[in-house]
C-alpha positions, -999 to 999 in steps of 0.1 A, spaced: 321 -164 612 289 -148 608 277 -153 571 265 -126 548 240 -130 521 232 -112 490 200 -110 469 204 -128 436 199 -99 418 232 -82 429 246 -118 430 241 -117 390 253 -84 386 287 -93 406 291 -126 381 288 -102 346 312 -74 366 344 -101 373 339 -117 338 340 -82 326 372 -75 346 384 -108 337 378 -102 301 396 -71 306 427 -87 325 432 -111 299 432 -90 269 456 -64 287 483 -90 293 480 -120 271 470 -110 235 492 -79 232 519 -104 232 507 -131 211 474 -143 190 456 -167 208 457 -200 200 423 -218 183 412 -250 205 411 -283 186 391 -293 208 373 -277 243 392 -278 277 385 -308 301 384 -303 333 404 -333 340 431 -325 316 441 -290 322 471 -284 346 470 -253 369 501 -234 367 509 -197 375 488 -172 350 459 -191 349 427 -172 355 401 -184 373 362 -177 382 354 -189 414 315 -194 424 295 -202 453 258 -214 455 237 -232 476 234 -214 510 253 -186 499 260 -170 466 288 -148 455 316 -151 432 355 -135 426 375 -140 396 415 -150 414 448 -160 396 471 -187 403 498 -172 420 534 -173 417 538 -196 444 512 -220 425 484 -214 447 444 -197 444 432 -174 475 398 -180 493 379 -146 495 351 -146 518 325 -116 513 329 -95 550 307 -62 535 296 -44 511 302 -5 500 280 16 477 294 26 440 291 65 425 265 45 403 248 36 439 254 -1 434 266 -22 463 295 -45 453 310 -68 480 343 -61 500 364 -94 504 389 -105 532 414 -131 516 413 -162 543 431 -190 533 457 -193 495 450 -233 489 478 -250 468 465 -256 429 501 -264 412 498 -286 391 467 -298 397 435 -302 375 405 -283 369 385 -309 387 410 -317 414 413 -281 419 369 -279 426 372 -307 450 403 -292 470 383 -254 469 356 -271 479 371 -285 513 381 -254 525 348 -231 517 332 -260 537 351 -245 569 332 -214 565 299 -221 548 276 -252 550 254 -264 518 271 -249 492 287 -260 456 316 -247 446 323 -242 406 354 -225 390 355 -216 351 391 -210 333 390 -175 322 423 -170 312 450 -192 300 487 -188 312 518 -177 291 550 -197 287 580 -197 273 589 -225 246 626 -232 234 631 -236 196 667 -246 179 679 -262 153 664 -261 113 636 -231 118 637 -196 104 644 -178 136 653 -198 163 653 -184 203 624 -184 230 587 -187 214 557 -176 235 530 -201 236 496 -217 256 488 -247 276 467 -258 245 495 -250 219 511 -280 203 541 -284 183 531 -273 151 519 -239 166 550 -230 181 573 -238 150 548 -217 131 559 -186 155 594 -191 150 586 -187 112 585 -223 100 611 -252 94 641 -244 66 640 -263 32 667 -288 47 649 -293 84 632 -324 87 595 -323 97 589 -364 109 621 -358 134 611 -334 155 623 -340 193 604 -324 219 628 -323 252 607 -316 283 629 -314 321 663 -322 300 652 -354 291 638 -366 255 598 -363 262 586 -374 225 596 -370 187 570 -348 165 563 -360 131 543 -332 114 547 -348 84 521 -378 94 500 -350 111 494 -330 81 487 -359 62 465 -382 85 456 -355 112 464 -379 141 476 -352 168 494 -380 189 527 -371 170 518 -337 173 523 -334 213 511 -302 234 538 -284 247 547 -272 284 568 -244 300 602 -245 295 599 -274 266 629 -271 243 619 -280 203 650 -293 184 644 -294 147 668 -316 132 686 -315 101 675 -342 74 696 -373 74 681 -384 33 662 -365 14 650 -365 -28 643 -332 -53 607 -340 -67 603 -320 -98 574 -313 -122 538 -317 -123 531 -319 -87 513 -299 -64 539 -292 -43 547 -278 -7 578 -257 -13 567 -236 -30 557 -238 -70 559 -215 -96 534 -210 -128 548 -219 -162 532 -212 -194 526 -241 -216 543 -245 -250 516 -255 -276 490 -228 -255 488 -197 -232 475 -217 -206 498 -210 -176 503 -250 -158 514 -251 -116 551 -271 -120 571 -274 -85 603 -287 -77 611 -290 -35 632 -311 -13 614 -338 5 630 -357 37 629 -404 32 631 -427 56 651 -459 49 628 -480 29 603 -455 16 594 -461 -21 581 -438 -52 545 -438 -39 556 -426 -3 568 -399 -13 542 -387 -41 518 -377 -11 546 -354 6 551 -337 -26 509 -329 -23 500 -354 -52 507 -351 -88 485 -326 -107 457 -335 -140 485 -323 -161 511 -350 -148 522 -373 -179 522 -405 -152 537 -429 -178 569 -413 -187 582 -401 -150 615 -408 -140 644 -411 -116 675 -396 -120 705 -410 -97 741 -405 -101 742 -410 -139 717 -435 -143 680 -423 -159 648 -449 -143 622 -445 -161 592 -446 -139 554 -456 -147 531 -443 -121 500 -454 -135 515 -489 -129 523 -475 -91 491 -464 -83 473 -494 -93 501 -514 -79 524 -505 -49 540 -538 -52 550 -531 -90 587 -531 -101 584 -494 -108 578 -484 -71 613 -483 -63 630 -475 -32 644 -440 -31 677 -432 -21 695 -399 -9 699 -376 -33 673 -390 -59 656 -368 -79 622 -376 -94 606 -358 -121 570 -361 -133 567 -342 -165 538 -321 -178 517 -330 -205 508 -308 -236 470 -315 -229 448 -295 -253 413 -301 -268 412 -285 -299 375 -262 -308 373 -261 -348 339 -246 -372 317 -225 -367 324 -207 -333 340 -170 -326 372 -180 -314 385 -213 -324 416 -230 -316 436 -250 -287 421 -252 -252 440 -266 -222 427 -297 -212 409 -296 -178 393 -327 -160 353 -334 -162 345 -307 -187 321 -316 -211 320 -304 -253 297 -276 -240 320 -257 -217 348 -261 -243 328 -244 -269 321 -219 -246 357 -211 -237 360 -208 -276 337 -178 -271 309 -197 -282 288 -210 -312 283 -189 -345 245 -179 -353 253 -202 -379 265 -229 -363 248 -263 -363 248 -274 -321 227 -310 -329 256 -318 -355 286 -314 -331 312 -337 -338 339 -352 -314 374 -371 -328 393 -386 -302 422 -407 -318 405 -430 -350 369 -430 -330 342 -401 -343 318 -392 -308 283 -375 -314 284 -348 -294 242 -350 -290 247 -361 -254 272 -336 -246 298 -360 -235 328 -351 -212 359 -346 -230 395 -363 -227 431 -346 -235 438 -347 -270 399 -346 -281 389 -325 -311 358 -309 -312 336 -299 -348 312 -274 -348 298 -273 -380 276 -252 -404 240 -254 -405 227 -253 -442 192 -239 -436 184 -228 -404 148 -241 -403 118 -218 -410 140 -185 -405 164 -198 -437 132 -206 -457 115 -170 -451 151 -152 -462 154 -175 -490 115 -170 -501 121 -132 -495 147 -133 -520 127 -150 -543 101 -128 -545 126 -98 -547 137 -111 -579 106 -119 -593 87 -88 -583 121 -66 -604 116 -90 -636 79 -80 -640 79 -48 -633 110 -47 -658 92 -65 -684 59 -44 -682 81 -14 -690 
């Protein structure tokens, strides 16, 4: 076949126009259904799979140069389009005219498989040339999700969707599903379990598999689980409780968290999303059946292996109580009282939260008591729970105090003689 060349010019122009139309193809069909996905990561050509949907830029350099955007058909396969003319535009542009030659199976294949197999055939019909392809377009599936989720039924989804993404579409996993059991059938057959529970909390996205068309998610039902209530950050869900000895409004959450035979105190703290500043860690405890545990976490953090990290069982529930933390502002500033304790704040930002020092208050003679101790507060030292800082009155307030006082003086003295001349 007789070859046809184009000048690089139009070549250029013919590359923008099918990434234009492909744009255009893409947004028609896949994003009114669903948002794309973000990529965790970009696509490698030897990882990809080819399936039907997937968009494709094909291009052609070397001794000739043209490209065409194609999509893998139903049938699994990509057409060869050879340029044959060209025809003239209303704008007066030439744009090519194609004749489809040859549709070269791509199912299943990779990117890179897919190069080398396009590759082959152009060879038939041109000599010297590379052949590229870019992924415009990803494909859309359908994913099967049952079982402990919100609404269950057929989720739409990406190549480069995992797990997580499609549970999130079928509105998230009910208070009683678990999230480390998740099995992931692919073909009828048990592919892999999910734990999202491990991938939230280390980020490793091997138990968070991709998914492929026509996977079916089963969200299983927890087989143990423990209430953890109190002064925990939570992820159920938390409500905002105002604190009895001040207005200060503390974070306190109570959810139901799924165990695994074996797991102990300090397993489960980090499902719960940690305990918060607030937490009174030495007077936790566990309440099952009847019994009352008590429960010393600063003991458990130091040491998992202390007798206090128990082992959970179903239907434990663990409670971390709040403390009443306050730091208490007295003397001379404009609105003194109780402040709740926050971590890392030093005398200075509780006097300011107490509205701040009086123009008669004496800053260099701030006073901190914190149990029997008494703490200059020169250095403006940070502040612990229970702390109670003195502002006090200054006496003379340098040369300012001595010019009022003088003023007065003089006042006085100035009336008696002018009395006494009279």
């Amino acid at each position: 076949m007789k070859r046809i060349l184009f000048p690089f010019t139009i070549t250029i122009i013919l590359a923008i126009l099918s990434m234009v139309n492909a744009q255009t193809d893409v947004s028609g069909s896949a994003s009114t259904d669903i948002p794309m996905s973000g990529l965790d990561k970009p696509i490698i050509s030897e990882e990809y799979i080819l399936m039907p949907g997937d968009r494709l830029l094909v291009t052609i350099t070397g001794a000739t140069n043209y490209s065409y955007t194609a999509n893998v058909t139903y049938e699994g396969k990509l057409t060869i389009k050879i340029p044959v003319r060209s025809a003239p535009t209303a704008q007066g542009v030439y744009v090519p005219q194609y004749d489809i030659v040859a549709a070269v199976p791509v199912y299943n294949l990779t990117l890179k498989s897919t190069k080398d197999s396009l590759r082959h055939v152009f060879l038939k019909y041109f000599r010297n040339i590379k052949v590229d392809i870019t992924l415009l377009g990803m494909r859309q599936f359908t994913v099967f999700v049952v079982g402990e989720v919100k609404r269950p039924g057929m989720v739409r989804a990406y190549p480069v969707d995992r797990v997580s993404t499609v549970i999130k579409r079928a509105w998230g996993i009910t208070t009683v599903g678990s999230r480390s059991k998740i099995e992931l059938k692919r073909k009828g057959e048990l592919y892999e379990i999910a734990n999202l529970e491990e991938f939230e909390r280390t980020g490793n996205t091997e138990v968070n598999p991709y998914v492929q068309d026509g996977d079916l998610i089963i969200v299983l039902r927890m087989e143990k689980s423990v209430i953890i209530r109190g002064a925990v950050f939570g992820k159920r869900g938390y409500e905002l409780r105002v604190a009895e000895l001040t207005a200060a409004r503390e974070r306190t959450s109570e959810g139901l968290y799924e165990i695994d035979q074996g797991e102990r105190v300090s397993d489960l703290i980090p499902k719960a999303g940690g305990v918060t500043p607030w937490a009174d860690l030495q007077n936790a405890y566990v309440e099952r059946d009847t019994a009352k545990i008590q429960i010393d976490l600063v003991r458990v953090f130091e040491d998992e292996n202390n007798k206090d990290n128990i082992i959970l069982e179903d239907g434990d529930v663990l409670i971390i109580p709040s403390l009443n933390a306050i730091v208490y502002v007295q003397g001379q500033v404009a609105n003194p009282g109780a402040f709740a304790f926050q971590p890392n704040l030093k005398a200075s930002d509780y006097i300011g939260l107490a509205g701040g020092p009086m123009g008669d208050a004496h800053m260099s003679g701030v006073t901190i008591y914190r149990d029997k101790e008494k703490l200059s507060g020169k250095k403006n030292p940070i502040i612990e729970q229970g702390d109670r800082i003195m502002v006090p009155r200054q006496i003379f307030k340098f040369w300012q105090d001595y010019v009022e006082i003088g003023a007065v003086f003089a006042s006085l003295l100035i009336a008696y003689l002018t009395l006494t001349a009279n």
